[in-house]
C-alpha angles and dihedrals in degrees: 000000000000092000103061089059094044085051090046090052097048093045088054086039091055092038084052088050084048093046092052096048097052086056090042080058100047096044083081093055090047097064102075088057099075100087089054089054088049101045086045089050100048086050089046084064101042095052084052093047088047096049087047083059109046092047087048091054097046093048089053096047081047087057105028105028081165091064097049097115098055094042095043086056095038086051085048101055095038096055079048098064089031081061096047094065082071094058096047089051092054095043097038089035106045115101 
């Protein structure tokens, strides 16, 4: 009765060795993604800081329709910098 639960453990035990080499072997092939993870990271964060903008903008012109000229061109320069963050991602991150 002892011996079916000991089997049980080692062939876990040996799933769980198999298991770790696999990853052992992909971690190799990984490596090259991180560049992908960072570029898609960096554009996760511009497309939030452009939409914070832009809702920030609106909300200001809604207020102030006076003022449009000099937020419209205060919400343009800042999604342009917001958007800058991507290109320096792709160009400092690329391999």
């Amino acid at each position: 009765m002892v011996t079916p639960i000991l089997a049980q453990m080692s062939g876990s035990f040996h799933a769980g060795l198999l298991a770790a080499a696999d990853a052992a072997e992909a971690l190799p092939k990984a490596g090259g993604i991180t560049g992908s993870i960072q570029v898609g990271l960096a554009g996760l964060g511009s497309a939030i800081g452009v939409g914070l903008v832009g809702m920030k903008a609106s909300e200001a012109v809604g207020r102030n329709p006076g003022a449009f000229g000099k937020i419209i061109t205060l919400a343009v320069l800042g999604m342009a910098l917001s958007e800058a963050i991507v290109f320096y991602a792709l160009f400092l991150g690329g391999h």
